[in-house]
C-alpha positions in Angstrom: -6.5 -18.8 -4.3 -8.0 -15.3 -5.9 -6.9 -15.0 -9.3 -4.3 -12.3 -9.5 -2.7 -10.9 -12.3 0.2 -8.2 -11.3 1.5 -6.4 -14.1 4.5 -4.7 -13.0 5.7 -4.8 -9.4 9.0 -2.9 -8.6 10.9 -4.8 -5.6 13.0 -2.1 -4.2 13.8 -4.3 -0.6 11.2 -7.0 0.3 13.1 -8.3 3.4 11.7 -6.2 6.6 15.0 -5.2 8.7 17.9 -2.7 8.1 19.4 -3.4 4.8 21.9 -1.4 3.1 19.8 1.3 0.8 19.8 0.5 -2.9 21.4 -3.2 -1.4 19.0 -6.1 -2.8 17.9 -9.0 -0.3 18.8 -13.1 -0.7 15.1 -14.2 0.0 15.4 -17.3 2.0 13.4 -20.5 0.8 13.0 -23.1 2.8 14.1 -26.3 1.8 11.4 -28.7 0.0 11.8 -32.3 -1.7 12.6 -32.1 -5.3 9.4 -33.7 -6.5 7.3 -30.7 -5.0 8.1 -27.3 -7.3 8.3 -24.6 -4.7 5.7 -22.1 -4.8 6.3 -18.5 -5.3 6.4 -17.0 -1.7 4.4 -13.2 -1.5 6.5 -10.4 -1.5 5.3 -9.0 1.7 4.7 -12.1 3.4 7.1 -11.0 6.0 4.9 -8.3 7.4 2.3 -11.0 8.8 4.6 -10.6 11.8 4.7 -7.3 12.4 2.2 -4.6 13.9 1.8 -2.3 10.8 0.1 1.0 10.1 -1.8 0.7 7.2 -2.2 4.6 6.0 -5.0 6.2 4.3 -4.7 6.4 0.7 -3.5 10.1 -0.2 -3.7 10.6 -3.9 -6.5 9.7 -6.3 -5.5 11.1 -10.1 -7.1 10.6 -13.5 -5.2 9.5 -16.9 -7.9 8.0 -18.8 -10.5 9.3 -22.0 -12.8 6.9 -20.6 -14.7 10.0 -18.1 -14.0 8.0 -15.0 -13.1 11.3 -13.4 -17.1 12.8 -14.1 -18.6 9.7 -12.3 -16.4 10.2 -8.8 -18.2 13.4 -7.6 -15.9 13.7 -4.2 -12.5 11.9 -4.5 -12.5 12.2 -0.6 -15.3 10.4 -0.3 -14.1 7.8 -2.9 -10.5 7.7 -1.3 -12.3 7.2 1.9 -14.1 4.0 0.0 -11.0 2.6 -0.9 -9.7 2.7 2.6 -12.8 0.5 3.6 -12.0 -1.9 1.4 -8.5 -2.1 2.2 -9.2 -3.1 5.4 -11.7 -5.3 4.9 -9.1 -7.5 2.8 -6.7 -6.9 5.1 -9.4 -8.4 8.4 -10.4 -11.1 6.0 -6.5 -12.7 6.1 -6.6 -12.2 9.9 -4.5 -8.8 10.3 -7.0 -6.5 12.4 -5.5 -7.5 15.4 -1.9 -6.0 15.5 -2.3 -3.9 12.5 -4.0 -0.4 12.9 -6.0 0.7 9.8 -7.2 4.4 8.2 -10.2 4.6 10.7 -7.9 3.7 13.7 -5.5 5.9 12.6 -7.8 9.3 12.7 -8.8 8.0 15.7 -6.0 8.2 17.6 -4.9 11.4 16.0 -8.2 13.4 17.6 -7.3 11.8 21.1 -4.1 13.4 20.3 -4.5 16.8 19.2 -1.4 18.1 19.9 0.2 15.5 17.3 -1.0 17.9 14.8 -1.3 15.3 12.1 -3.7 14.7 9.5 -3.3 11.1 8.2 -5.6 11.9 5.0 -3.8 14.7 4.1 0.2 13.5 4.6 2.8 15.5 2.7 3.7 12.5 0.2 5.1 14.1 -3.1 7.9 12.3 -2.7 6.7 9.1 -3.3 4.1 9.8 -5.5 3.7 8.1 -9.3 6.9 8.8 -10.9 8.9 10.4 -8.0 12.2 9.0 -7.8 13.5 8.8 -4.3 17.0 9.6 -3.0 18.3 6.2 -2.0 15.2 5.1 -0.6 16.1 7.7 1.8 12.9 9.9 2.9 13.1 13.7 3.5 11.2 16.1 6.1 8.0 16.4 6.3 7.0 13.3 5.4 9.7 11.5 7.7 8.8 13.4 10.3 5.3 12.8 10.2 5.5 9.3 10.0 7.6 9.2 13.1 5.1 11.1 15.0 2.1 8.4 13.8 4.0 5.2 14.8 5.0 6.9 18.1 1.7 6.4 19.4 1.1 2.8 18.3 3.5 -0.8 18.5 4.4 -0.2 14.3 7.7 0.5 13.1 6.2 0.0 10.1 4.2 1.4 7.5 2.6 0.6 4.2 1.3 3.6 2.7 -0.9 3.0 -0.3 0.3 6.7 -2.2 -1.8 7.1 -5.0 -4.7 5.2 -6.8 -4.3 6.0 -11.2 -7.3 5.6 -13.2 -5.7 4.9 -16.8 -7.0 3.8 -20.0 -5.7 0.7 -21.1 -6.7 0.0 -24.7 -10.0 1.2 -24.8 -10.7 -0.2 -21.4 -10.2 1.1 -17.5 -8.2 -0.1 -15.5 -6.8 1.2 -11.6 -3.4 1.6 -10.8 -2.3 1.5 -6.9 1.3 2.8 -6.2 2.2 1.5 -2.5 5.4 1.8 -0.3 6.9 0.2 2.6 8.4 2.2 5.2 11.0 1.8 7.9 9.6 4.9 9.9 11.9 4.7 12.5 14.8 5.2 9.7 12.4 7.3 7.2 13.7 4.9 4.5 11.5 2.7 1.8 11.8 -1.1 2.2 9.3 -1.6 -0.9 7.8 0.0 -3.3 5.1 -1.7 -6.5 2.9 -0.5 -8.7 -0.4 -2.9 -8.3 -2.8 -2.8 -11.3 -6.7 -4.2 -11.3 -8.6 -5.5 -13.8 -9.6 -4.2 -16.9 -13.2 -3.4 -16.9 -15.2 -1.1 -19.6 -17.2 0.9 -16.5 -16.2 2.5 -13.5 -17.8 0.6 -10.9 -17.7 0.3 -6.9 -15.8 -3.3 -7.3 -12.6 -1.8 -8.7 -12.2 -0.4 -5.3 -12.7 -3.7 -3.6 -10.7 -5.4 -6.4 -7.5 -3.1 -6.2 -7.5 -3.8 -2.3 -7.6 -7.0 -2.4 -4.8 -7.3 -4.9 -2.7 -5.7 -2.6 -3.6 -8.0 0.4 -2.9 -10.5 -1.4 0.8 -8.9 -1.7 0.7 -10.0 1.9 -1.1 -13.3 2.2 -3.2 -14.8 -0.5 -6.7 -15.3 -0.2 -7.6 -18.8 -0.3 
């Protein structure tokens, strides 16, 4: 299995269904012989059986002294990067087949103009970094818009990686990935985590690739 160190992960409801918002989920473990410990299940494991919509990441913000932010001359083009990655992790643990990923998504959104949607450009304040959500309850135009993207695909779900934070972390960088679950049929949060990658003293293409496949990991660990 990868190596993966997560720092802080906030478990708002990991259980995929209707729960009660703010109401926290039994997980269920099966039962195993006492002489085998019971390994720790992933938190998102429960999406492996669903058709999700992986979004594009939307944000990509700098709080570092490090000058990360002069070496990424087009954050598009970096965000862009970082969608690549994440679903190459993702098709490495078997998900391209039901799951629909940032290239799929614009896809379907210029065969359907009239959607009037642009999945790179999502109105997500609400959940950025900090935000503090009302009851895990989402608000127009974000809800909205997230309703009109799974209506033209099997998803009820989506995992929207928000925003990816540079930061300085004791002299060296490290990459920060806030990422939520959402119900988009309800417009309310299942999960929300702060993912953080490894500290390394240069900006450097594998902190992408590293980031993403912490998160997949989230899902089903590489082995």
């Amino acid at each position: 299995m990868r190596g993966m160190t997560l720092v802080a992960i906030t478990v708002a409801m990991v259980a995929v269904g209707h729960p009660a918002a703010g109401q926290q989920p039994q997980p269920a473990t099966p039962p195993k012989p006492a002489h085998h410990p019971v390994a720790a299940r992933p938190p998102l494991e429960a999406l492996t059986q669903q058709a999700i919509l992986v979004l594009p990441v939307q944000y990509l913000t700098f709080a570092d002294s490090l000058g990360w932010s002069a070496q990424v001359p087009s954050i598009p083009t970096y965000l862009h990067a970082l969608d690549d990655e994440l679903t190459f992790a993702f098709g490495e643990r078997g998900f391209k087949k039901r799951w629909v990923f940032a290239d799929g998504i614009a896809r379907s959104m210029k065969r359907n103009p009239l959607v009037g949607i642009d999945p790179y450009t999502l109105d997500a304040g609400q959940v950025r970094i900090g935000s503090k959500p009302d009851d895990w309850q989402l608000h127009d135009p974000l809800a909205s818009q997230l309703r009109s993207l799974i209506a033209l695909s099997e998803a009820r779900y989506v995992l929207l990686p928000v925003e990816l934070q540079l930061v300085n972390a004791h002299g060296q960088g490290r990459a920060k990935l806030h990422v939520v679950l959402i119900d988009a049929r309800q417009a309310q949060i299942q999960w929300a985590g702060d993912i953080f990658g490894t500290l390394t003293p240069h900006f450097t293409p594998a902190i992408a690739a590293d980031i993403a496949s912490r998160l997949a990991d989230l899902v089903a660990p590489s082995h």
